[in-house]
KEMIPA-395192 format. One record per residue (C-alpha): residue number from 1; residue in one letter; x, y, z. Coordinates in nm, 2 decimals. Layout:
@resi NUM | resn A | c1 X | c2 Y | c3 Z
...
END
This chain:
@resi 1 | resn X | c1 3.01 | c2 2.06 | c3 0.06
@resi 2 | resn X | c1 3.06 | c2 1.94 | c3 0.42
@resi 3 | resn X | c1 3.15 | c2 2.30 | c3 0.53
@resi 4 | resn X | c1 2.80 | c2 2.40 | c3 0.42
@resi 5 | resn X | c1 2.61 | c2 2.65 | c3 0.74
@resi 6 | resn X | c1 2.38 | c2 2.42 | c3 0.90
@resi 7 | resn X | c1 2.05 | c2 2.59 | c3 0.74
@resi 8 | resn X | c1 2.20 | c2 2.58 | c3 0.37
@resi 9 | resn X | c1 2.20 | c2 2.16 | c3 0.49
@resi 10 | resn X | c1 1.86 | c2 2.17 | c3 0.65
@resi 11 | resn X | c1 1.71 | c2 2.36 | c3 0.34
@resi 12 | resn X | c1 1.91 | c2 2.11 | c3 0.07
@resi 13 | resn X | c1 1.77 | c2 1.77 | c3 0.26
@resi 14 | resn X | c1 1.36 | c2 1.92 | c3 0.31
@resi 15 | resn X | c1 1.42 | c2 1.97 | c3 -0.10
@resi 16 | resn X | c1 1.51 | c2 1.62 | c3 -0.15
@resi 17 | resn X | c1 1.19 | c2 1.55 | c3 0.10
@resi 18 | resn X | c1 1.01 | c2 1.68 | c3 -0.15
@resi 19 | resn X | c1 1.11 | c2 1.59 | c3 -0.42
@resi 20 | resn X | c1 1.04 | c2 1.18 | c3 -0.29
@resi 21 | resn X | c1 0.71 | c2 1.31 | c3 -0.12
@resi 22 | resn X | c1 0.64 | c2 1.44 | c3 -0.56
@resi 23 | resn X | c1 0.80 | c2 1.10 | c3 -0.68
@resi 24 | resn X | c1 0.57 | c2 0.87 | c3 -0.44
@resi 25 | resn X | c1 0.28 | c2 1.09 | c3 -0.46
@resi 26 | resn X | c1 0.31 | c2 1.06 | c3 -0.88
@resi 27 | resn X | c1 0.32 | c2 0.71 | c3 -0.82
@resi 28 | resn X | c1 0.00 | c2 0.69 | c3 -0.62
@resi 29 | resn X | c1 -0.21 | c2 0.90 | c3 -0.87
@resi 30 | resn X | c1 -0.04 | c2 0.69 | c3 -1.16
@resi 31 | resn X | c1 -0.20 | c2 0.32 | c3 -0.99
@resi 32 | resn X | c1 -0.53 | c2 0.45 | c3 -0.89
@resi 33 | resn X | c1 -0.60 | c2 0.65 | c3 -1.24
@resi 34 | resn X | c1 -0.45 | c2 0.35 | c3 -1.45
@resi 35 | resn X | c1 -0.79 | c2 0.16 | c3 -1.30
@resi 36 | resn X | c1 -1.03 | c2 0.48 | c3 -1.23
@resi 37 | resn X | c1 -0.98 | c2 0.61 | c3 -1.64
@resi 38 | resn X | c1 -1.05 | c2 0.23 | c3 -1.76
@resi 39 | resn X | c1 -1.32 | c2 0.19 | c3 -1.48
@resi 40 | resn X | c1 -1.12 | c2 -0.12 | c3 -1.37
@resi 41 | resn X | c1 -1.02 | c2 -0.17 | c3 -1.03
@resi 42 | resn X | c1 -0.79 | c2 -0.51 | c3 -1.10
@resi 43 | resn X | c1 -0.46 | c2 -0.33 | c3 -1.18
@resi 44 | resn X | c1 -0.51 | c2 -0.21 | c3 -0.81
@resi 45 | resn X | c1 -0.42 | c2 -0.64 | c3 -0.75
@resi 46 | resn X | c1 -0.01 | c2 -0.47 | c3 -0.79
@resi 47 | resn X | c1 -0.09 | c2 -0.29 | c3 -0.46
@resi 48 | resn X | c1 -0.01 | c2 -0.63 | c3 -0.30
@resi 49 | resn X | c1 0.31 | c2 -0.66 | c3 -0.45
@resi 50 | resn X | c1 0.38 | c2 -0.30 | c3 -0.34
@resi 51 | resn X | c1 0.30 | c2 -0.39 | c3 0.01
@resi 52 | resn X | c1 0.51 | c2 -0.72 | c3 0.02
@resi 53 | resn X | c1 0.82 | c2 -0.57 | c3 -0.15
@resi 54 | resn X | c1 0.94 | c2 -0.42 | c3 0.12
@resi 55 | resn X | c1 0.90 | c2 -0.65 | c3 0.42
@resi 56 | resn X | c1 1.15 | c2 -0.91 | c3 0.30
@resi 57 | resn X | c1 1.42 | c2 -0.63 | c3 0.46
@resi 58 | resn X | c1 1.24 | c2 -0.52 | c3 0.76
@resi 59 | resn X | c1 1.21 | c2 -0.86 | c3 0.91
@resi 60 | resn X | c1 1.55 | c2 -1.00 | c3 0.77
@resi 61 | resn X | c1 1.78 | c2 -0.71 | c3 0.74
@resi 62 | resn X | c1 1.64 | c2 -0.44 | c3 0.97
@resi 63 | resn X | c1 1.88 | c2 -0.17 | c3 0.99
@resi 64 | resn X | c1 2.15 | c2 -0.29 | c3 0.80
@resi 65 | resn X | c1 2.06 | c2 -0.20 | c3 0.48
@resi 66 | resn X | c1 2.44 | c2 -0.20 | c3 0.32
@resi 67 | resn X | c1 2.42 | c2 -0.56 | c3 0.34
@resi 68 | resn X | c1 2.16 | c2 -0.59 | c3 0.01
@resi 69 | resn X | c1 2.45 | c2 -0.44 | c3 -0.21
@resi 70 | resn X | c1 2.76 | c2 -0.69 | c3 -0.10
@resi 71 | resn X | c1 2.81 | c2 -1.02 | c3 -0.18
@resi 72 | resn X | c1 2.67 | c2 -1.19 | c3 0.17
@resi 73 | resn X | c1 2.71 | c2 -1.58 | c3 0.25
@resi 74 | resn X | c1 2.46 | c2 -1.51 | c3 0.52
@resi 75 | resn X | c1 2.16 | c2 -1.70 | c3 0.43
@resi 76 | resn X | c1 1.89 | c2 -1.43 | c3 0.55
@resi 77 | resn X | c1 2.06 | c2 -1.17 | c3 0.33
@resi 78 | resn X | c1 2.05 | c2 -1.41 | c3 0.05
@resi 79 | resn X | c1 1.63 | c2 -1.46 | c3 0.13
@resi 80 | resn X | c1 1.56 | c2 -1.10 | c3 0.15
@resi 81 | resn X | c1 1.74 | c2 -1.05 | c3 -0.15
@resi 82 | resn X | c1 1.56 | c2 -1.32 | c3 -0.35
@resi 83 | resn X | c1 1.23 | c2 -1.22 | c3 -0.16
@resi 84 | resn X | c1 1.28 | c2 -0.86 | c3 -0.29
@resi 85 | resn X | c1 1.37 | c2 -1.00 | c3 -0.63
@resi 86 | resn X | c1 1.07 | c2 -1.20 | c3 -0.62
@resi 87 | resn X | c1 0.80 | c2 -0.91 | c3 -0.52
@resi 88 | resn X | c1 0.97 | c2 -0.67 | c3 -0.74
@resi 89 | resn X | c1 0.89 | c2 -0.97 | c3 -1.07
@resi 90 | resn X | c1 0.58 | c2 -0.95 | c3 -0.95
@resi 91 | resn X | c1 0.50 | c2 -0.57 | c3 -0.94
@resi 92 | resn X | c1 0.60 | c2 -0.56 | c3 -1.30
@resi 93 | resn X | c1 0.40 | c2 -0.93 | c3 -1.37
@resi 94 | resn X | c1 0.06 | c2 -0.89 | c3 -1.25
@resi 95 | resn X | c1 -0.01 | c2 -0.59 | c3 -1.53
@resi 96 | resn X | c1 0.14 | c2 -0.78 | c3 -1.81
@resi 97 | resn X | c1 -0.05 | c2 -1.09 | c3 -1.71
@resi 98 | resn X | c1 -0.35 | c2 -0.88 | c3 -1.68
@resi 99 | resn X | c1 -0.29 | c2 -0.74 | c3 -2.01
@resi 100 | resn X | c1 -0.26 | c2 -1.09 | c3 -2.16
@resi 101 | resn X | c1 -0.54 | c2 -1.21 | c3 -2.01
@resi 102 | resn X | c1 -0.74 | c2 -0.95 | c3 -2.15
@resi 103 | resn X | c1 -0.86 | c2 -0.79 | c3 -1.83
@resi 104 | resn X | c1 -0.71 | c2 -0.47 | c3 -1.87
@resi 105 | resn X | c1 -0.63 | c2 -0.27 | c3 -2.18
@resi 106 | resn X | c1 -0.24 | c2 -0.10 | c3 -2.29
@resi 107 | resn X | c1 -0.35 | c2 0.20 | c3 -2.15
@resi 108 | resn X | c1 -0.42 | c2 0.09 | c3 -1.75
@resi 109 | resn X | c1 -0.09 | c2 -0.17 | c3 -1.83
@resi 110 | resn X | c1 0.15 | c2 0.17 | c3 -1.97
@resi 111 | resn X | c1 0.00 | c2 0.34 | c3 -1.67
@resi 112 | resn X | c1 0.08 | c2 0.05 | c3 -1.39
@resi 113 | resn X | c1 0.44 | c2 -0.01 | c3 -1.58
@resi 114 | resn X | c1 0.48 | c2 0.38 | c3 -1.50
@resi 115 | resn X | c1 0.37 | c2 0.35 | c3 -1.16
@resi 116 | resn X | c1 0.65 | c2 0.08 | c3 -1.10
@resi 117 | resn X | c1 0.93 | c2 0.29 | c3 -1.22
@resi 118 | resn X | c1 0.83 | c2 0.62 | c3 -1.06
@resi 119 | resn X | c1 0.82 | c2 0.42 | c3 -0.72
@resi 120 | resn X | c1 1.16 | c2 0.26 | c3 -0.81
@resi 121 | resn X | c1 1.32 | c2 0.59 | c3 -0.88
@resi 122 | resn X | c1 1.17 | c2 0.73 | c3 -0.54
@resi 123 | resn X | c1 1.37 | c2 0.42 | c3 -0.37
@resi 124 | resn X | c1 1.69 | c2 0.48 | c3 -0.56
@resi 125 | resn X | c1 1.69 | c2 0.86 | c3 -0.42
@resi 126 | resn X | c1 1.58 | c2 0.74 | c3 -0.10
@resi 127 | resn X | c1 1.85 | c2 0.50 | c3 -0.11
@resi 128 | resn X | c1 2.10 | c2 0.75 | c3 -0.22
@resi 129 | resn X | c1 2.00 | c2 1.05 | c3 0.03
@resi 130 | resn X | c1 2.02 | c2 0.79 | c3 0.28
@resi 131 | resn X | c1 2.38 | c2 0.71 | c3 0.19
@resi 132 | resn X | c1 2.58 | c2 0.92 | c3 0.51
@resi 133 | resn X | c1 2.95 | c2 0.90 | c3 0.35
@resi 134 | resn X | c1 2.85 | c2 1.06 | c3 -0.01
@resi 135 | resn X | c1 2.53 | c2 1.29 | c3 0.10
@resi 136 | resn X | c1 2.64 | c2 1.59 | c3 -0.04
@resi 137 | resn X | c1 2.86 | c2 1.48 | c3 -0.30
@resi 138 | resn X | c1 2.60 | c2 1.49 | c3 -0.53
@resi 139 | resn X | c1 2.51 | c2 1.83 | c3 -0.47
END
């Protein structure tokens, strides 16, 4: 697929733009109707978690992103990794504590859990369009 024309390429990436701009935007409209349909804004408290997950590689990793997927004895690679660990536990913990709390009801809970996977399958294919050496291998 490498001997592609250049606008067949162009045209094949701005679908896969699109396709995370649908994934993201599915997510977003999942979290805010999971607490505007139950008239409860607390599920909106794994917004936090949303924020934080992603800072753990920014300020650790930066650009080397490769580094998250092999076995590293460098000990900032081994916080990020457990920081990212960490906020991802509690994306998926804050509904279900919610829940058991009785704050929120299964609905807002099914709706949050849905959120979190939609955003973690919009990272995976951001992760894997990123990835130069197999871009259009998948195609």
């Amino acid at each position: 697929m490498a001997d592609l024309p250049g606008y067949v390429r162009a045209c094949l990436h701005t679908g896969q733009l699109a396709f995370l701009a649908i994934l993201v935007s599915g997510g977003i409209v999942l979290q805010i109707l999971a607490c505007a349909l139950y008239n409860n804004w607390w599920p909106m408290l794994s917004l936090i978690m949303y924020v934080l997950l992603p800072m753990p590689l920014l300020f650790f990793v930066g650009s080397d992103g490769n580094a998250l997927f092999s076995e590293s004895d460098n000990s900032w690679v081994n916080a990020t990794k457990f920081l990212t660990g960490a906020s991802s536990v509690g994306s998926i913990a804050i509904p279900a504590i919610l829940k058991h709390a009785g704050v929120i009801g299964w609905g807002a809970m099914a709706m949050e859990f849905s959120s979190f996977f939609i955003f973690v399958l919009a990272i995976m294919c951001y992760i894997r369009m990123n990835d130069e050496d197999n871009y259009y291998s998948a195609i």
